[in-house]
N, C-alpha and C positions, 0 to 999 in steps of 0.2 A: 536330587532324586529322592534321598531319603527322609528331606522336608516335606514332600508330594505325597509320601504314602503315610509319611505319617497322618497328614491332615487329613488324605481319605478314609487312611483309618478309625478315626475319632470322628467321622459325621456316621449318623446312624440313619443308612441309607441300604436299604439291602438291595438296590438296584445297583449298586456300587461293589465289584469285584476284583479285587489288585494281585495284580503277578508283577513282581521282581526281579528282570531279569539283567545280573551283572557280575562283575569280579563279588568276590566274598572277604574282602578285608576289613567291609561293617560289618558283618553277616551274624559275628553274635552280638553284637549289641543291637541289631535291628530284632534277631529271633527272641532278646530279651525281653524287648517291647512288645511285640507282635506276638508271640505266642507263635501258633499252626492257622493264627486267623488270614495271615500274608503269605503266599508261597515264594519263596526267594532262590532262585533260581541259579547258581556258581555256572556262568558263560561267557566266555570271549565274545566280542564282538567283532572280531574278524572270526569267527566259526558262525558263517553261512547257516551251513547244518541246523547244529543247534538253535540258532534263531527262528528259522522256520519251522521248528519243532515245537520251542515255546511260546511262538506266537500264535499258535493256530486260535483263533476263535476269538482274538482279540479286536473289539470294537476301537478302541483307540488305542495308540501308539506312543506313547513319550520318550522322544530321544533327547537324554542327556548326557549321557555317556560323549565325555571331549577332555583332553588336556587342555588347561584356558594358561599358563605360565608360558611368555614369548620365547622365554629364554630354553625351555625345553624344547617348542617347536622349532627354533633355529638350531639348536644344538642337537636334538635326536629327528632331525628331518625325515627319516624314513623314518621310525616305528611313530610316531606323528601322522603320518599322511596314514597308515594304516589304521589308528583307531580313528581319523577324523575322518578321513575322506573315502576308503574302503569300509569302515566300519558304518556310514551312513547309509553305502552302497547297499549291504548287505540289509540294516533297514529298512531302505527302501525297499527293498524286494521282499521280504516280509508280508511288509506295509500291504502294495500289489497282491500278492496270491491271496492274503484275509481278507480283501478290498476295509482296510482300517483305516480311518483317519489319523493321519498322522501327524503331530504337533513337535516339530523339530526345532532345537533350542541353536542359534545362532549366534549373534554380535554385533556390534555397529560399528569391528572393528575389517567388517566388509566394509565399508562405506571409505574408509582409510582412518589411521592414527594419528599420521603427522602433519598432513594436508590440510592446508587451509580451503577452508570445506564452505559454501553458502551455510548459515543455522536461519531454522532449525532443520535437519537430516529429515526428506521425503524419502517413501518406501520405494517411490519410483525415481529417487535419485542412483544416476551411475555408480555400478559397484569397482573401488578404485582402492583394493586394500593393497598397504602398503608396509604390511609384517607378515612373517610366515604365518604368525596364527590368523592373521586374517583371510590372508591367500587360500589358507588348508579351508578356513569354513565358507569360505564364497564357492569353493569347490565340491564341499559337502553340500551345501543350499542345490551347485546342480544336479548333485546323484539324486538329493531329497525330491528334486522336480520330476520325477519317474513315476510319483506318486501324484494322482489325480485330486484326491483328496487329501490335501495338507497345508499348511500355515508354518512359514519361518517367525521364531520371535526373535527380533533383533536384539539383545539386552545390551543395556551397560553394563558400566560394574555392580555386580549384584553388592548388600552388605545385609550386615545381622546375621544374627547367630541363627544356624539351622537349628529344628527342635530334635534334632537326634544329634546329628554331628556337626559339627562345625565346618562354615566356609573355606575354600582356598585361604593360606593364611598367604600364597602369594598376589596376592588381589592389594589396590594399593592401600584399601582401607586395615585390612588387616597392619599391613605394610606399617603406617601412620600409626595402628594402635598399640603395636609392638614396642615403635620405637618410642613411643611415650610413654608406656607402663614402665620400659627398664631408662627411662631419661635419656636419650641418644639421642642426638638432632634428626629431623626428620629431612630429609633427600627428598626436594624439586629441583623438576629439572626444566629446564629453557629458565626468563624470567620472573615466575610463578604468576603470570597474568592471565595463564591459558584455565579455560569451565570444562569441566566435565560432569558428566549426570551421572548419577547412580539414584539405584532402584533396591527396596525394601525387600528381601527376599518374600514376606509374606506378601504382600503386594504383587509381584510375579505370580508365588499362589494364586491369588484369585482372581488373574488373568487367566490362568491355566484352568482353573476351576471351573470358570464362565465358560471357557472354549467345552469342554468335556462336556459341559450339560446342554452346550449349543450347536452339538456338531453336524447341522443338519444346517443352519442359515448360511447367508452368504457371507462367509468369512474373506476380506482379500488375503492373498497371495503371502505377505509379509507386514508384520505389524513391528511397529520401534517401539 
């Protein structure tokens, strides 16, 4: 999220207006950057309320607000389903009352994790997740379908340094880069024969960028 505003913040586009709405534990380091040019918003995303508050008049929508760590949605299974799958809830209703396009950020870890899957992964392949964090966002995808106008982005693992704060450092790249800066052997698991994709976070960007300036074509449903 706060690779997204940075970048909108630095095109000189005055057709381009950002509001911030989330927890505030960047909050001064975004307002250091940003100045009063970004309005940043301190809201729960289970407060209903407040969303509809702050969203009034919002032409697009970006939800990224998710725990992506497996190990925290199996272990805090409720407050989990509350910020993925009620807190989507509650953007999509949002979303609805401003009639806003909305760009909800997903996984391909709907599709499943451990399953031996046909490649390469179609949008209109059966969704078969088979970890809680994928269970919680196949569930958020269907509150997100409330909304008339919206596009799931399936991602991989994102990597690269965001230009404000930095990634999950439990994502596995972080994971790999950890344990090679302090020399620790690095942990695969099965044979190490299995591919996984991962995606440049600026690259994300200007998919996200492209949608925002295209929110009028005919977008499908869900994009990998």
């Amino acid at each position: 999220g706060s690779s997204l505003a940075y970048r909108f913040f630095t095109i000189d586009d005055p057709s381009l207006h950002i509001r911030g709405i989330g927890r505030d534990s960047h909050y001064p380091l975004l307002r250091s950057k940003f100045g009063s040019a970004v309005p940043l918003v301190s809201a729960e995303i289970t407060d209903s309320d407040a969303l509809m508050k702050h969203a009034e008049q919002c032409d697009i929508i970006i939800h990224t607000a998710s725990p992506v760590s497996e190990r925290y949605c199996s272990e805090h299974r409720e407050e989990a389903y509350k910020t993925i799958v009620l807190g989507t809830r509650n953007v999509a209703a949002a979303a609805k009352q401003n009639k806003s396009f909305l760009i909800h950020l997903s996984t391909q870890a709907v599709y499943s994790t451990h399953r031996d899957r046909p490649m390469p992964l179609r949008e209109d392949d059966p969704l078969m997740p088979d970890t809680s964090y994928g269970e919680l966002k196949a569930l958020a995808e269907k509150e997100a379908s409330a909304v008339s106008r919206a596009v799931f982005l399936r991602i991989t693992n994102a990597y690269g340094t965001g230009k404000l704060t930095p990634l999950h450092a439990s994502g596995v790249t972080g994971k790999f880069l950890s344990a090679a800066l302090s020399k620790t052997p690095i942990t695969l698991y099965g044979d190490g024969s299995q591919g996984i994709d991962f995606v440049h976070i600026d690259d994300l960007i200007k998919v996200i960028e492209h949608l925002i300036r295209n929110p009028d074509k005919d977008i499908p449903r869900a994009l990998n």
